[in-house]
N, C-alpha and C positions, 0 to 999 in steps of 0.2 A: 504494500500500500504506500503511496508517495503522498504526504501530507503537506500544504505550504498553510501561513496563517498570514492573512496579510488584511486591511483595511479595506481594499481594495475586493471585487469579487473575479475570480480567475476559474479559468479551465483548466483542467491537468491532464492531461492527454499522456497516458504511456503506454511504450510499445517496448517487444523484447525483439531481442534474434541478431545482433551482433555478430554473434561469431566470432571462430577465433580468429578467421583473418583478418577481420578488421580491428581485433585486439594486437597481431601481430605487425598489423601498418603501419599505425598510429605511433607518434613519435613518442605518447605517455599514456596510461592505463590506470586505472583505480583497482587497488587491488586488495584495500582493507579497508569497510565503511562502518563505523558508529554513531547510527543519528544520519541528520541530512546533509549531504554537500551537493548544490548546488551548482550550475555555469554559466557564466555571460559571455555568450560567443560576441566575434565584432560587430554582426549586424545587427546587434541588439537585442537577439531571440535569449529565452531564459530557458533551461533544462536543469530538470531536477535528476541528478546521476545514483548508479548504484554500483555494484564489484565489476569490476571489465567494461566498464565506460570510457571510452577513449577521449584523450585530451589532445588534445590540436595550439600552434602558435595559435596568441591570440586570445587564447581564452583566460577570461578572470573564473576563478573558482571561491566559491563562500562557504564557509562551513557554518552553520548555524549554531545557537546553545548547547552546550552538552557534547555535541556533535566531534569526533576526530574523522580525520582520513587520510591515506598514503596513496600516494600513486609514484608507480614505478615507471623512468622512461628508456626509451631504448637501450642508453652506452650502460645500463646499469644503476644511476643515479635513482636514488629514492628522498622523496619530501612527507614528510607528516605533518599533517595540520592540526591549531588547535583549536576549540572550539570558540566561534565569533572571527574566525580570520578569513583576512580575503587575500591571494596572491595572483598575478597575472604575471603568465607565461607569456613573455615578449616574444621572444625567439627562443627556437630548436630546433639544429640539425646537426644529425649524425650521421655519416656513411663509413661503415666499415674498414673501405679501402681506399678511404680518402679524409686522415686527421687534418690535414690544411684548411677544409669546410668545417670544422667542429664551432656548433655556437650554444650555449645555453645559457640566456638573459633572462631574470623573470628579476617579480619586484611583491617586496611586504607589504601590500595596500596597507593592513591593519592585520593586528595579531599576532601570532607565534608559530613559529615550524621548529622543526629538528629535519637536518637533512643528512644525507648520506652522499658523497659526488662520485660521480663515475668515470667513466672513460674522458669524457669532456672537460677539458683542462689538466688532462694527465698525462696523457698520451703524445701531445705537440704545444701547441699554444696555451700556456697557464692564464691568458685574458679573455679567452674562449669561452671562463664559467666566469658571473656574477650575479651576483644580488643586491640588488636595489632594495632600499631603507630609507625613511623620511630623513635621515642625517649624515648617512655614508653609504658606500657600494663598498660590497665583500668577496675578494674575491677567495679562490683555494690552492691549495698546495697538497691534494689527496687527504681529505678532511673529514671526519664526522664533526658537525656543531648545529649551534641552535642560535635561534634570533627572535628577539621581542620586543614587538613597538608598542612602549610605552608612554606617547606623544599625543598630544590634541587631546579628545574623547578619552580615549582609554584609558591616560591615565590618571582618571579619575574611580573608576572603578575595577573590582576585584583582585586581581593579585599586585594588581599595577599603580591602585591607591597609595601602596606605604612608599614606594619609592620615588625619587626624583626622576621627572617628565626626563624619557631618553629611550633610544634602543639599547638593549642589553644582549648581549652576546656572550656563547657558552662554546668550548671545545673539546669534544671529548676526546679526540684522535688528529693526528698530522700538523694542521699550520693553517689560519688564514688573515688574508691581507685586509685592513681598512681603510680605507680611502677616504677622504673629504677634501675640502680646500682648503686642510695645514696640511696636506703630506698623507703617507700611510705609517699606519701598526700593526706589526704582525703578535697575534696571539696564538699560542702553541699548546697542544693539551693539557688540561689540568684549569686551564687562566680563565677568567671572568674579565668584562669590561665595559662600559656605556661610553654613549656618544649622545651628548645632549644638545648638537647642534654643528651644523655643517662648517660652522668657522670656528670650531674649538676641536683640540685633537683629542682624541679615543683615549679613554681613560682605563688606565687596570684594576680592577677590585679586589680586595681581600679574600673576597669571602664568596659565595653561591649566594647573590640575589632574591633566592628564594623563589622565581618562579616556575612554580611546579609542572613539571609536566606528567601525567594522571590519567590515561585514558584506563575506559572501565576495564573491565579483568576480560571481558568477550570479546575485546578487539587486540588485547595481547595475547589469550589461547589464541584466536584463529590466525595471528600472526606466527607463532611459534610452531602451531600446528601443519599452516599450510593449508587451511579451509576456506573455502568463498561463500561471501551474506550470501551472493544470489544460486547459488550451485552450479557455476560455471555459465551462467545466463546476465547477458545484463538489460535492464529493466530501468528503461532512461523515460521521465516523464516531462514533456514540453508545456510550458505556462503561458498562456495565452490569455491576456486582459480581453 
């Protein structure tokens, strides 16, 4: 069942049958969903997504309250989202036999991820991966880390209240670069840091910021397990005012 709540009154129109070839074409895929994640392709149409939902350049994805999601894209690279976050996939491409074209640009509208990077920026050109943040671009050096904007809106509430308005940034593995306009900082696993604004450089922390990352216990079995919400079926619903 695909549920939206809106002010507005909508049609929700879904359809299944995907398949895996078009889960195999597709430059990224959903392949753990808790709760809703949403898409706003370029033309402006809205789709409510489910497990093997393919992602395309281009698309803004939203995850709603409560809500996580991972989607995994071609070179290997995985993103987790957390719930209330929106990120837009700028650009991706990958071709196997060809590292010179590697691009993968996407940006933190709002919220939190934990990522994972893949072939793209490891293999030839390290400026090949970034991420865009309201106060700096990230780039990697074969990374696992996390990233949370806690600027404007946000941070005002939930985990993002007790701290000072900034992105916060976490590394669990490798190295990555932060950019603004004082220069970059590289943080290496273990390190914590915010950046509370495009003209002041990246700061290191003492300590874990404390923003949790939690999702429920049924979206880390079926991660660990290896299970899909939809059973190998994805069940994508189009919203139509």
């Amino acid at each position: 069942m695909c549920r939206l709540f809106a002010s507005a009154v909508v049609l929700v129109v879904c359809f299944a049958g995907w398949g895996e070839a078009a889960f195999a074409a597709a430059p990224g895929a959903v392949t753990q969903l808790a709760g809703t994640l949403s898409v706003k392709k370029p033309d402006g149409s809205v789709r409510i997504l489910s497990s093997k939902s393919e992602i395309q350049s281009g698309d803004t994805l939203n995850t709603q309250k409560d809500s996580y999601a991972q989607i995994k894209f071609a070179d290997g690279a995985q993103i987790t989202l957390k719930p209330n976050t929106s990120v837009k996939i700028e650009n991706f491409s990958f071709a196997e036999a060809e590292p010179q074209k590697d691009s993968f640009l996407f940006r933190l509208v709002k919220g939190g991820l934990r990522a994972v990077t893949g072939l793209v920026g490891k293999r030839g050109d390290p400026e090949a991966y970034k991420l865009g943040t309201e106060t700096a671009t990230i780039g990697i050096r074969g990374t696992t880390y996390g990233a949370d904007d806690c600027t404007g809106e946000a941070a005002k509430d939930g985990q993002c209240a007790k701290l000072e308005s900034a992105v916060y940034i976490s590394v669990s593995d490798g190295e990555i670069v932060v950019t603004n306009n004082t220069g970059s900082v590289s943080f290496v696993a273990g390190q914590f840091g915010m950046i509370d604004s495009r003209d002041r450089r990246p700061r290191f922390l003492a300590a874990d910021p404390g923003l949790q990352f939690t999702p429920p216990a049924t979206f880390i079995q079926s991660i660990l397990g290896g299970t899909a919400v939809s059973a190998g079926k994805s069940l994508e619903c189009v919203v139509r005012r």
